[in-house]
N, C-alpha and C positions, 0 to 999 in steps of 0.2 A: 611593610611589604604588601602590595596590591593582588589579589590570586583573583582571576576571571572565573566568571559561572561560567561553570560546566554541562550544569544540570540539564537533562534534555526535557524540553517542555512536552513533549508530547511523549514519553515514556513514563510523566509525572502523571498525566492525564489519562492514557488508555496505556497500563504498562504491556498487557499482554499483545494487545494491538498493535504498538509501537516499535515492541518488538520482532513480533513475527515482521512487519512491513519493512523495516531494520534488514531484516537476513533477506529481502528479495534485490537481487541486484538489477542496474540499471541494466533497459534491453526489452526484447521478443525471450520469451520461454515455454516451454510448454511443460505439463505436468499433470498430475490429479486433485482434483476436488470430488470430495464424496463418490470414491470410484468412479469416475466418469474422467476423461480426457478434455484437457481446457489447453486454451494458450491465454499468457498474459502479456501486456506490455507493460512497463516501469518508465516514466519519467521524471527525473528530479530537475527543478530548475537551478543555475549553475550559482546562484545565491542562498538556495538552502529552502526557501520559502516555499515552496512549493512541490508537492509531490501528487503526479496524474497517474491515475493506473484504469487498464482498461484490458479486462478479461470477456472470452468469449468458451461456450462449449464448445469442442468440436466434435462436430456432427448432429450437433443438437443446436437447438434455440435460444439459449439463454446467454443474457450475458450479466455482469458488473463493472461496473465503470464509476470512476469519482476524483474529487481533488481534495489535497486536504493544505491547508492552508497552514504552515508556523512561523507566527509573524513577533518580532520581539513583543513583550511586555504584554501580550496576549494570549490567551488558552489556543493550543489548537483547534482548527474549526476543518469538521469534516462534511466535503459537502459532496455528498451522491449525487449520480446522475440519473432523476427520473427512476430511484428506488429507493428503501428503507436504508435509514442506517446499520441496521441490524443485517441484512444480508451482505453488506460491505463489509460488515467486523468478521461474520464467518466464514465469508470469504477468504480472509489475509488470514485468519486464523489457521483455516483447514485446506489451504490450496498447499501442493509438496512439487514441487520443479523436478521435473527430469532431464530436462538439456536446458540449457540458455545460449543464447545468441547476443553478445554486449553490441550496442547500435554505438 
């Protein structure tokens, strides 16, 4: 008997990132990062392969934006936009929703 992988490639590779980015559902949300007030946006493309997110402060200036790429037989590949990787991971790590809006 034949059993399909299950395994998620990219909870294999950044599990706590994979994770936390796992619990943000598709859509507009708003929420806190490092006490301050942000909104995010979530999209997954409808193959699985792709996931864009694109946070902004509100009332303030910053923002995080990226895609991250999970393509069979390949590591995940996370690619920011015009910033570190490392402000992306704490981003998804330490951002908390408080309303969502699913698109």
């Amino acid at each position: 008997m034949m059993m399909s992988d299950t395994r998620d490639p990219l909870a294999d590779e950044f599990p706590e990132f994979g994770h936390a980015l796992a619990r943000l559902p598709d859509g507009y949300m708003e929420g806190r990062f490092q006490g301050r007030p942000w909104s995010a946006t979530v999209k997954r493309s409808a193959d699985g392969k792709r996931i864009w997110l694109y946070g902004e402060e509100l009332g303030g200036t910053d923002i995080v934006s990226f895609n991250l790429y999970v393509l069979s037989g390949a590591k995940p590949a996370l690619k920011p936009c015009e910033m570190s990787s490392s402000k992306v991971v704490d981003f998804v790590l330490g951002f908390r929703p408080t309303s969502v809006r699913r698109s």
